[in-house]
C-alpha angles and dihedrals in degrees: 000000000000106000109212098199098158092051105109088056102042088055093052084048101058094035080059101056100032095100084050101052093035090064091044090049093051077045096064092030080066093049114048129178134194138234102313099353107087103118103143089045092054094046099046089053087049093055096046091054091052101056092059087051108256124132107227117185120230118224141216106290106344143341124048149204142248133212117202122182141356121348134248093263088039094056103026089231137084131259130273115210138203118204127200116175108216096196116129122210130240095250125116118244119233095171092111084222121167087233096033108144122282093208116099115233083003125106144144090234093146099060106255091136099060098038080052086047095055097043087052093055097043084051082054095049095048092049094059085045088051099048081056095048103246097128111088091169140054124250131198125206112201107196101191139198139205096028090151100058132077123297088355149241093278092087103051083057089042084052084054101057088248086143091050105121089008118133096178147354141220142190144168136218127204107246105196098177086063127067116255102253086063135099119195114214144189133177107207119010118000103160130033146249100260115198129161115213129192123189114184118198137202160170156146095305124213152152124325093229085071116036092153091070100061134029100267104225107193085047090050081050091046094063094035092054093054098026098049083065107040092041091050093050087054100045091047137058109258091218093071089066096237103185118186116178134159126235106173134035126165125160128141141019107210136033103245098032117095103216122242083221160023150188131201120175120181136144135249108211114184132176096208124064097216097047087049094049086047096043092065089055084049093046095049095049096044087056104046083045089054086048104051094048093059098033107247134128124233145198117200124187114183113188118213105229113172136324115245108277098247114203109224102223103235087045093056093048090054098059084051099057087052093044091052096051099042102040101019142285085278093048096110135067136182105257123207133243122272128201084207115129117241130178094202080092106076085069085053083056082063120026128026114254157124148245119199122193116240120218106236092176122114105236104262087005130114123304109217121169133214138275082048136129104222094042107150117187130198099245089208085083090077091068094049101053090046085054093049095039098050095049076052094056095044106047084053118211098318125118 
């Protein structure tokens, strides 16, 4: 059994600052960024932090990280860190908010906001335990940028030793299909390996009279568009969720004419890391076999995104534990799979950890969805995750 004893004051603590971290978070809703540009977020979060005397470290580039606490020397034990990623996407917002974003194309219509708002808080709310002494362990907020983007901001950070003293590592992710009040959870996989692929093909090119004196490319496309699936869902186990679909195809400008080239783009998403490492091997034979039989050359780049996120159990459990005694014994739900990508994964490569998915619904109200321009969260879910984040930074890595 996990004891809470600091419940009663986090909870005054972060009663106390919600208010607070509601109206940053409208601030930086307002003013999106996208994938490595987010200066002003970055410097608005470190100055934050400051004033409530903390010492972040700004990174290369953007984003930055916070030490709270003692220190690893100090406590005898390693650090347990909490990662928001504070990247907007190039998306236009419809959502008629009074703090909907200024910038034009540009929103945070995938949460961000509110997961950077909620690390914050819970930074805020570590940092007054700490002055009383009532953090016996350190914690480290990871503030990230380029999520995104592939593959993803988390390797720049890795590249920076953001992972060096740290145990294990949490996030959450808005879930706007499910009521605030309520965590989703997942032990194992609970996002997805996310690559884009392109194959051009080509060929001479010729008349189509006479498709036997020259490779046919759109035919050659044709067979790779409805053979790469099905091949893919034979020569791996279906239980490891390989998705191949395709997004793009272009090849061609009149009707009698064979082009001299095309060009099909699409994405293999996967929930199990060996089945993603050995689809590659599958994806590039099946296209070279599909190509030598119709006579065309190709060029495949296939570009690695992100590995699946892969909850660790106890810490899992352990989210769980802090969930039900913040928000209720019927707080958490078992969440589904996605075959979303999510960088918050190549943490996951290093350190054991877990990301749990927040409810940002009002209770009988609208369910919107993400990557959407007219996403409206319940902003009482801030005040949820830094209750449940901050039971989970006090109680350690124990079950």
């Amino acid at each position: 059994m996990v004891s809470f004893e600091h419940a009663p004051l986090i909870d005054q603590l972060a009663r106390s600052l919600e208010q607070e971290v509601i109206a940053f978070r409208r601030d930086i809703h307002a003013h999106p960024e996208i994938a490595r540009t987010e200066i002003r977020t970055t410097q608005r979060i470190a100055s934050r932090l400051r004033e409530e005397g903390l010492e972040p470290r700004l990174l290369d580039g953007t984003g930055l990280t916070c030490d709270i606490g003692p220190t690893v020397e100090q406590s005898g034990q390693s650090l347990l860190a909490f990662r928001a990623d504070i990247d907007a996407l190039p998306l236009q917002e419809t959502t008629g908010l009074p703090f909907a974003s200024i910038h034009d194309g540009i929103s945070h219509s995938c949460g961000h906001d509110v997961h950077t708002a909620v690390v914050l808080g819970l930074g805020l709310v570590l940092a007054r335990m700490a002055r009383r002494g009532e953090l016996s362990r350190g914690v480290r907020l990871i503030f990230q940028p380029a999520e995104e983007v592939q593959p993803g901001g988390a390797l720049d950070l890795l590249a920076q030793d953001v992972l060096d003293g740290v145990e294990r590592i949490y996030a959450v992710h808005c879930e706007p299909k499910v009521d605030v009040g309520t965590v989703g959870t997942r032990i194992g996989p609970i996002t997805s390996a996310c690559d884009t692929v392109t194959v051009t093909v080509t060929s001479a090119g010729g008349h189509t009279s006479r498709p036997h004196l020259t490779g046919d490319v759109v035919y050659a496309i044709g067979r790779m568009i409805t053979e790469v699936p099905s091949v893919l869902g034979r020569r791996l186990d279906p239980r490891a969720g390989v998705n191949f679909t395709w997004g793009h195809v272009q090849a061609g400008s009149a009707p009698n004419a064979i082009p001299s080239s095309g060009v099909i783009s699409g994405t293999l998403r996967c929930l199990d890391v060996t089945a993603w490492e050995r689809a590659g091997e599958v994806l590039h034979e099946t296209i070279d076999h599909i190509a030598s039989a119709y006579g065309v050359e190709v060029s495949m780049h296939h570009k690695r995104g992100v590995p699946p996120v892969v909850n660790d159990e106890d810490c899992t459990m352990l989210l769980e534990a802090s969930a039900r005694d913040a928000l209720g014994a019927n707080a958490v739900a078992l969440t589904e799979q996605s075959l979303g990508g999510e960088d918050f994964a190549w943490y996951l490569t290093k350190v054991p950890g877990a990301l749990a998915r927040l409810g940002t619904r009002t209770p009988g109200g609208t369910t919107y969805d993400i990557h959407r321009g007219d996403l409206i969260v319940d902003e009482s879910a801030i005040l949820a995750g830094i209750r449940m984040l901050a039971r989970t930074a006090t109680v350690g890595g124990a079950r």
